[in-house]
C-alpha positions as CSV (number, residue, x, y, z in Angstrom):
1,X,-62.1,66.5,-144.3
2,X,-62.4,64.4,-141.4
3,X,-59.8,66.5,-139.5
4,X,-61.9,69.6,-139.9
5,X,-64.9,68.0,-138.6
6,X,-63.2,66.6,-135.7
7,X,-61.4,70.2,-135.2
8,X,-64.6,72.0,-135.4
9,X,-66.6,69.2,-132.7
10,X,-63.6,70.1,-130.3
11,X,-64.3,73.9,-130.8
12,X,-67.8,73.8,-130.5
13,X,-68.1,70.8,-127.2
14,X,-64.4,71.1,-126.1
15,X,-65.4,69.0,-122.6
16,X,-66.0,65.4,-123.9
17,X,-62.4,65.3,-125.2
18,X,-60.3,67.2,-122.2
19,X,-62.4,64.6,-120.1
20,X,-61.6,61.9,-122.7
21,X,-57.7,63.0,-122.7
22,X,-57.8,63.8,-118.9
23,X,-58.9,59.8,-118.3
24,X,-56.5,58.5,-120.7
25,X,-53.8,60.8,-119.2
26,X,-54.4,59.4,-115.2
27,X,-54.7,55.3,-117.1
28,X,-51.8,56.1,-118.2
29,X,-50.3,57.3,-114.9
30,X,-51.5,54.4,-113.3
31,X,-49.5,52.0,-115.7
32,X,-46.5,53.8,-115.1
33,X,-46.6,53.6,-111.6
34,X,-47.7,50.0,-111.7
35,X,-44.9,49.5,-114.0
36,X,-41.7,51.5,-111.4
37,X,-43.5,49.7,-108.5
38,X,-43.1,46.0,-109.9
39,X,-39.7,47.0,-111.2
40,X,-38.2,48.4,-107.3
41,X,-40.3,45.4,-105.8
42,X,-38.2,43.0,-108.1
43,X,-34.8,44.6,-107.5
44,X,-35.4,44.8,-103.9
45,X,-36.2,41.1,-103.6
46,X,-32.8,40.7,-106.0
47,X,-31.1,42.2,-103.4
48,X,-32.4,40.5,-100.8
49,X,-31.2,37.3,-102.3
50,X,-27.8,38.1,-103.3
51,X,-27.9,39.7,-99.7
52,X,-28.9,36.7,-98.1
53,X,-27.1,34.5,-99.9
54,X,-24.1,36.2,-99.6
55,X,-24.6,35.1,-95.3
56,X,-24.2,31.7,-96.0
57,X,-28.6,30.7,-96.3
58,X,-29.9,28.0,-98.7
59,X,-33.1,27.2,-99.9
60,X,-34.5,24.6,-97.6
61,X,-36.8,23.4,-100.5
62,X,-37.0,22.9,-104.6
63,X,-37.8,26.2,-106.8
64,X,-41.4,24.0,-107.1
65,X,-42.8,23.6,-103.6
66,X,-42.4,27.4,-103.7
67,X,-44.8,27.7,-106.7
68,X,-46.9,25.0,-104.6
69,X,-46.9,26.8,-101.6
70,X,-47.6,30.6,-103.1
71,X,-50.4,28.7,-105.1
72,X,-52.0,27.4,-101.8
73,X,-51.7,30.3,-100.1
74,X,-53.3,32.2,-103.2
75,X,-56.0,29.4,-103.6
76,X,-56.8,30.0,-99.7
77,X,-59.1,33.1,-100.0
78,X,-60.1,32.4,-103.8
79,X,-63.4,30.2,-104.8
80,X,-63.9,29.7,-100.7
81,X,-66.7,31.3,-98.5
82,X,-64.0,33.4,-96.9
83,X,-60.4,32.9,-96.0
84,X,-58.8,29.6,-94.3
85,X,-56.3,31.2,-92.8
86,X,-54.9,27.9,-91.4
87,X,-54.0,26.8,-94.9
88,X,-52.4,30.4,-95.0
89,X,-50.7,29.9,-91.8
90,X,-50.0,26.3,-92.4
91,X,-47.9,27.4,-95.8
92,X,-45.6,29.8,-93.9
93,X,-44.4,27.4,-91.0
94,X,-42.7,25.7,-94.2
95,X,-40.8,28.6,-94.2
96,X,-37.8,28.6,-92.2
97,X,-35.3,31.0,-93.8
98,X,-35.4,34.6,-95.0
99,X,-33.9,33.2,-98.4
100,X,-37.2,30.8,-98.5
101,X,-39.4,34.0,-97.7
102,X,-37.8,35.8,-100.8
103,X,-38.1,32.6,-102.8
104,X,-41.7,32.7,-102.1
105,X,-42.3,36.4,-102.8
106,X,-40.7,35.1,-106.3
107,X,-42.9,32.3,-107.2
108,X,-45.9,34.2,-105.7
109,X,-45.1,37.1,-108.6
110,X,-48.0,39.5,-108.8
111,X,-51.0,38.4,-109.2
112,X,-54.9,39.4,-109.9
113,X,-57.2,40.0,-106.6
114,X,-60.4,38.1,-105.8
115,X,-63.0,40.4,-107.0
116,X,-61.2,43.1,-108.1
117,X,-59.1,44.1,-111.8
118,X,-56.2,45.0,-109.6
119,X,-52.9,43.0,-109.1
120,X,-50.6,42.5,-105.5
121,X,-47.5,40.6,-104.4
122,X,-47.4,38.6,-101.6
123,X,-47.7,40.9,-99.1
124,X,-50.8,42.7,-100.6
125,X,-52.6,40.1,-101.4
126,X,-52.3,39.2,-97.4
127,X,-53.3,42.7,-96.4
128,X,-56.3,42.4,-98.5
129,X,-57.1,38.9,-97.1
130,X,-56.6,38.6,-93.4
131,X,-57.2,41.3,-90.8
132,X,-54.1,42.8,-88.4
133,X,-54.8,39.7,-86.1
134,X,-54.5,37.1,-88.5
135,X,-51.4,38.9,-90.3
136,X,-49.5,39.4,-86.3
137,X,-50.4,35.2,-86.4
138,X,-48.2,34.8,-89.5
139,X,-45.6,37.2,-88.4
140,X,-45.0,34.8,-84.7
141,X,-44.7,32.2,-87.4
142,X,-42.3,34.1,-89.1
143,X,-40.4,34.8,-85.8
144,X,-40.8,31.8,-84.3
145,X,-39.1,30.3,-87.3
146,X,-35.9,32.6,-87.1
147,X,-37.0,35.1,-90.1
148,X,-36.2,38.9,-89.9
149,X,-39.1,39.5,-92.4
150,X,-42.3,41.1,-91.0
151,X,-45.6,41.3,-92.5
């Protein structure tokens, strides 16, 4: 009984439910995509550290001062009246390896953007907080320190 009355709705106002099954179609992209773009991001930075690794670098610090530093660098454009980039810029002169760059891209994970419902790694949540300027500013860190990895 039900069945027919929700057969004969669709045949008489067909548009609320292609719209309905259209939306739930592109959510359903969009997790997908999310999904295969966390999983190469993680393999990459896998490879990266067998790759690294393999060339004789070491972590210069404990698995937890990277979870400290990706939290400062998160907490630096959260709760503030804008972004302190020196606490941002002050975390990455810590980092004086490529291996500790992949190490934080690991403890950084993906995480939730101020203001918004979507999630970034390390890098996006950079790009969505600093402007070119400040992110060229990490990236002399970065090569002042001896890393191959750009921003």
């Amino acid at each position: 009984m039900a069945l027919k009355k929700l057969q004969e709705n669709i045949q008489n106002n067909p548009l609320p439910y292609i719209f309905g099954s259209a939306v739930v179609l592109i959510g359903v992209h969009y997790i997908y995509q999310k999904v295969k773009d966390s999983a190469k991001a993680t393999i990459n930075i896998v490879k990266d550290e067998i790759d690294l690794k393999l060339k004789g670098q070491k972590l210069t610090y404990s698995l937890t001062t990277y979870a400290n530093l990706a939290d400062k660098i998160q907490q630096a454009g959260n709760g503030n009246f804008g972004t302190d980039e020196d606490a941002i810029y002050n975390a990455f002169k810590l980092i004086k390896n490529d291996l500790d760059m992949v190490q934080l891209f690991k403890a950084y994970g993906s995480r939730r953007l101020e203001f918004s419902f979507t999630e970034a790694n390390l890098g996006g949540y950079l790009q969505s907080e600093l402007s070119s300027n400040e992110i060229d500013n990490v990236n002399k860190i970065l090569s002042k320190n001896g890393l191959v990895f750009r921003f």
